[in-house]
C-alpha positions as CSV (number, residue, x, y, z in Angstrom):
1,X,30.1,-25.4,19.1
2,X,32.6,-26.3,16.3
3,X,36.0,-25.9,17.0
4,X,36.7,-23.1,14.4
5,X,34.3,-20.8,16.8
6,X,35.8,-21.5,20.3
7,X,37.7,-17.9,20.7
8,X,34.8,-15.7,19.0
9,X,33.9,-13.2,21.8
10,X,30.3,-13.3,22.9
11,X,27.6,-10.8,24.4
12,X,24.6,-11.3,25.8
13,X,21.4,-9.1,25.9
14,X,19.1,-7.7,28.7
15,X,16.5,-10.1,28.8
16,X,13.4,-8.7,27.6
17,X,10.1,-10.2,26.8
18,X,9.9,-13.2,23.8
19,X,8.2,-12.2,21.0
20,X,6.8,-15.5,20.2
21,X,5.5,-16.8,23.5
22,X,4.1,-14.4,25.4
23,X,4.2,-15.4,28.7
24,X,8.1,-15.9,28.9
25,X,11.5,-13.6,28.7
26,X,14.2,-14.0,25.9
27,X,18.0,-12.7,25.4
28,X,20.1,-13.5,22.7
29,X,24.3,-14.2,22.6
30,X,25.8,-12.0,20.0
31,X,28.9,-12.8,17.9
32,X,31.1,-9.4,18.4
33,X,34.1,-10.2,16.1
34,X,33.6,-9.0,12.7
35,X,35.7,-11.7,11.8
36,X,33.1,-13.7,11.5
37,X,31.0,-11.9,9.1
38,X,32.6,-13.1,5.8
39,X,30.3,-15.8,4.2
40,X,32.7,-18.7,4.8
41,X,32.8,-18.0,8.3
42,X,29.4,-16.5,8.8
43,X,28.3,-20.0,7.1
44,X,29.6,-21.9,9.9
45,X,28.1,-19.8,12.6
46,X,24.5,-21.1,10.4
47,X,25.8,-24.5,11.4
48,X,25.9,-23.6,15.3
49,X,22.5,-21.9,15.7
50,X,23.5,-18.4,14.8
51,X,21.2,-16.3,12.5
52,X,22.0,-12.5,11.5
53,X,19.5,-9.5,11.6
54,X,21.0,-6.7,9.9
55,X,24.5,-6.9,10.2
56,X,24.4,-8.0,13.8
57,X,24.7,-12.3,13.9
58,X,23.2,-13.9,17.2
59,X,21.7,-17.0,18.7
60,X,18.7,-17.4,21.3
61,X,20.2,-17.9,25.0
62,X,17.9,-17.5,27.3
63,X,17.8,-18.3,30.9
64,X,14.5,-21.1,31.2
65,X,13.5,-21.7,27.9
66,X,14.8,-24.0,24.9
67,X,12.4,-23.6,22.2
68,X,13.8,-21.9,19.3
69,X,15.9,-25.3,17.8
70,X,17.4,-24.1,14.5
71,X,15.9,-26.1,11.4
72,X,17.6,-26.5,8.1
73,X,16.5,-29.0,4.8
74,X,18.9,-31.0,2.9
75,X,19.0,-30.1,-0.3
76,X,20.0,-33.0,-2.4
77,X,17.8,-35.3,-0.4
78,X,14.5,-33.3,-0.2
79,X,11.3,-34.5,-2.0
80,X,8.2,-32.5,-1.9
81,X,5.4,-33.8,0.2
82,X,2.0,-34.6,-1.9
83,X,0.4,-31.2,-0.7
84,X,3.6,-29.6,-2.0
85,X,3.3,-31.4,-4.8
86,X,-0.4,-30.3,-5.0
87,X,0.7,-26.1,-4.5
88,X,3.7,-26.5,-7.2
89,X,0.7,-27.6,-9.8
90,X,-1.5,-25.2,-8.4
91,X,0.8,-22.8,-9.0
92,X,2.1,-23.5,-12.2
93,X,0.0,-21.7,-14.9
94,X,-0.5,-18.3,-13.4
95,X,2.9,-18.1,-10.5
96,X,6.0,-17.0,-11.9
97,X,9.6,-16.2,-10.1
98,X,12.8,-13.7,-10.1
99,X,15.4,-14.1,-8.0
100,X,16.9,-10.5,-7.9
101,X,19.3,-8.2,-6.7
102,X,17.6,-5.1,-5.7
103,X,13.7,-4.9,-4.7
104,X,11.2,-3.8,-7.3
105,X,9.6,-0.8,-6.4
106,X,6.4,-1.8,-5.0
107,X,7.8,-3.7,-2.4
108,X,7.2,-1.2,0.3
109,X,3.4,-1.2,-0.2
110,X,3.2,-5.1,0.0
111,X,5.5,-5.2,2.9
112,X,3.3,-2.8,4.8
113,X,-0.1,-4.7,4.1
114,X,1.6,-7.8,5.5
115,X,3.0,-6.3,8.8
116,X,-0.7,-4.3,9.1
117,X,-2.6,-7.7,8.8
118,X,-0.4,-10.2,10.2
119,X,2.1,-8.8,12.9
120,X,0.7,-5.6,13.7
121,X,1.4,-6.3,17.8
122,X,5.0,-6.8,16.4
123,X,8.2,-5.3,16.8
124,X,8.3,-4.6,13.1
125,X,4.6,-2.1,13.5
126,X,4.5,0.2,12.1
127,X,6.2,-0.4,9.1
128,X,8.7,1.6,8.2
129,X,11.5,1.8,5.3
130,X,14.2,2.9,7.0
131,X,14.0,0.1,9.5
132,X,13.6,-2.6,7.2
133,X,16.5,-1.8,5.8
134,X,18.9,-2.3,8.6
135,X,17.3,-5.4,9.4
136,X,17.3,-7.3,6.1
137,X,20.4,-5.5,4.5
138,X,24.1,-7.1,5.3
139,X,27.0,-5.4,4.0
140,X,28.9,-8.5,4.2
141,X,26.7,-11.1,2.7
142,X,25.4,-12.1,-1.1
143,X,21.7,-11.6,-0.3
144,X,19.0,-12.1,-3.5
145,X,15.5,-11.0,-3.4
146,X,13.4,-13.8,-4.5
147,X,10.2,-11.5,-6.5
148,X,6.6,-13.8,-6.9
149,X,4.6,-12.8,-9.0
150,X,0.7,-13.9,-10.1
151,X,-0.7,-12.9,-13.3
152,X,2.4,-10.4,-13.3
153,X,1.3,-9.3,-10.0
154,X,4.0,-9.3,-6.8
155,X,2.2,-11.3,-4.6
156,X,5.5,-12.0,-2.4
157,X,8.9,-11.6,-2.0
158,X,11.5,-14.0,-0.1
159,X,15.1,-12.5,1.3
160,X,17.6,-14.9,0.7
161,X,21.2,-15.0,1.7
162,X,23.8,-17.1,-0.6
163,X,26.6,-19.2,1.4
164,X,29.9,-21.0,-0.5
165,X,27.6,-23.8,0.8
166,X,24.2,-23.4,1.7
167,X,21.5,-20.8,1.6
168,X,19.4,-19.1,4.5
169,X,15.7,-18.4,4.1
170,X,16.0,-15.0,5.8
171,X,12.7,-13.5,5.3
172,X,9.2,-13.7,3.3
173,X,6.7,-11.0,3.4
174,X,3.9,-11.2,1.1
175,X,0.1,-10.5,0.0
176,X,-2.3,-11.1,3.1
177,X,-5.1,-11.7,1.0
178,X,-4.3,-15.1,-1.1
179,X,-5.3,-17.9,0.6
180,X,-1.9,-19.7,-0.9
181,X,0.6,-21.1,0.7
182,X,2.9,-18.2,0.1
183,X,5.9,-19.4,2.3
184,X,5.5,-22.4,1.9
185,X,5.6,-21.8,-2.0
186,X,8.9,-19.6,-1.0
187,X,10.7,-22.4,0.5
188,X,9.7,-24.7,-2.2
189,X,11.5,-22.6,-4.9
190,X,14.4,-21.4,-2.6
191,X,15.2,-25.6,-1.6
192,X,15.2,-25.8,-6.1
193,X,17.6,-22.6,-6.5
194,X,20.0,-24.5,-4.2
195,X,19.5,-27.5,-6.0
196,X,20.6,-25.7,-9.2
197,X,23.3,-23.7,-7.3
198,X,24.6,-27.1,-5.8
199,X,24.2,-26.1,-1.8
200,X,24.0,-28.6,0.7
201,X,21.7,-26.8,3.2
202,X,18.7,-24.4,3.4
203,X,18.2,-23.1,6.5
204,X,15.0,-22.0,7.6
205,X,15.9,-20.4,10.7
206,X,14.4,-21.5,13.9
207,X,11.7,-23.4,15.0
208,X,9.3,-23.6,17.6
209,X,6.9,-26.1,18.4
210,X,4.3,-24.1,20.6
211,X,4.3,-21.5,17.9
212,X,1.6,-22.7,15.0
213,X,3.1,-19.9,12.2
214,X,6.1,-21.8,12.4
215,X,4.6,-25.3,11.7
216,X,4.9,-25.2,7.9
217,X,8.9,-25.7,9.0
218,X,8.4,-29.1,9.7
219,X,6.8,-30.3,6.6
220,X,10.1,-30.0,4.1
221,X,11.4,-33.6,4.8
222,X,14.4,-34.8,5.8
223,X,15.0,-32.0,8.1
224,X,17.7,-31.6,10.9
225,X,17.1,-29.7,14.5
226,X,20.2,-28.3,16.2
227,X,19.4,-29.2,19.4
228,X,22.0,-29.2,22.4
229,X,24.3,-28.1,19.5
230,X,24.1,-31.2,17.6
231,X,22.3,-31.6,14.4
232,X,19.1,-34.5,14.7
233,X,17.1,-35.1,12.0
């Protein structure tokens, strides 16, 4: 951990049972000073593993297991892959974007079709207003709501939170039905608002291996890992 973070007070959840791999327990280490929670400082947290859910900011710690290794792209050094290459022109004639600062209003009805199709054993089921709110809202941080749209449709929309620095990918919901590439679409135009904002890094939270959902991670090249607190790319 950097040396900036050594004195920030620490706790550390009950261990309860991982929501991505089912057959194993997970706890988290929480960040209790709100010190921390100014971007500048919250953006170097990003830099040591931490990610935030509401206004809480934590890290996986659990007792036998590794797998979560926090990903993030370099911005000024990513090039699209040819089947990125292949959605982006796909995508170009009818898929339009608007990074925002509130939600539109339909948002609610989208976000509830994705949880019922694709994470309806989830934490997040049933889906609720109230409690997405407390987990995507931060009183602390400049979060945008990236709106995509098809044919003038809202097909998706991407959470983003905006560092002096970099940019976290903090969560997509969109329409279960395309057979797109929605997040990785999202990404795609996230990694080119940072390159127009100027930020280093776009973290993409963490990933696991053993977790397919989580594979299209790996395919924005050069990526780094944070794993045994250094970055590896």
């Amino acid at each position: 951990m950097s040396s900036d973070l050594q004195q920030i007070r620490i706790g550390l959840t009950n261990n309860h049972p991982c929501s991505y791999l089912k057959d194993r327990m997970e706890r988290v280490a929480v960040a209790i000073d709100t010190q921390m929670h100014p971007p500048e400082n919250y953006e170097i947290l990003l830099a040591n593993g931490f990610r935030r859910s509401g206004d809480t900011i934590y890290k996986p710690h659990c007792d036998t297991c590794s797998a979560c290794e926090a990903l993030r792209v370099s911005v000024a050094d990513f090039t699209p892959s040819k089947s990125q290459k292949r959605l982006l022109n796909k995508t170009r004639d009818d898929v339009r974007w608007e990074l925002k600062e509130t939600m539109d209003s339909e948002w609610f009805a989208l976000y509830a079709r994705y949880i019922k199709a694709r994470h309806c054993d989830g934490s997040m089921y049933p889906p609720r207003k109230d409690e997405f709110d407390k987990f995507a809202h931060s009183l602390w941080l400049e979060t945008r709501y990236l709106h995509i749209y098809q044919n003038d449709k809202l097909i998706a929309v991407a959470i983003t939170d905006f560092m002096p620095h970099c940019a976290s990918a903090f969560y997509t919901f969109f329409d279960p039905d395309l057979t797109l590439s929605i997040g990785t679409l999202g990404v795609l135009i996230q990694l080119e608002l940072c390159r127009q904002m100027n930020k280093q890094w776009l973290y993409l939270g963490y990933q696991i291996d053993e977790c397919p959902a989580m594979n299209y991670k790996v395919r924005f090249q050069p990526h780094q890992r944070l794993v045994n607190q250094r970055w590896q790319g």
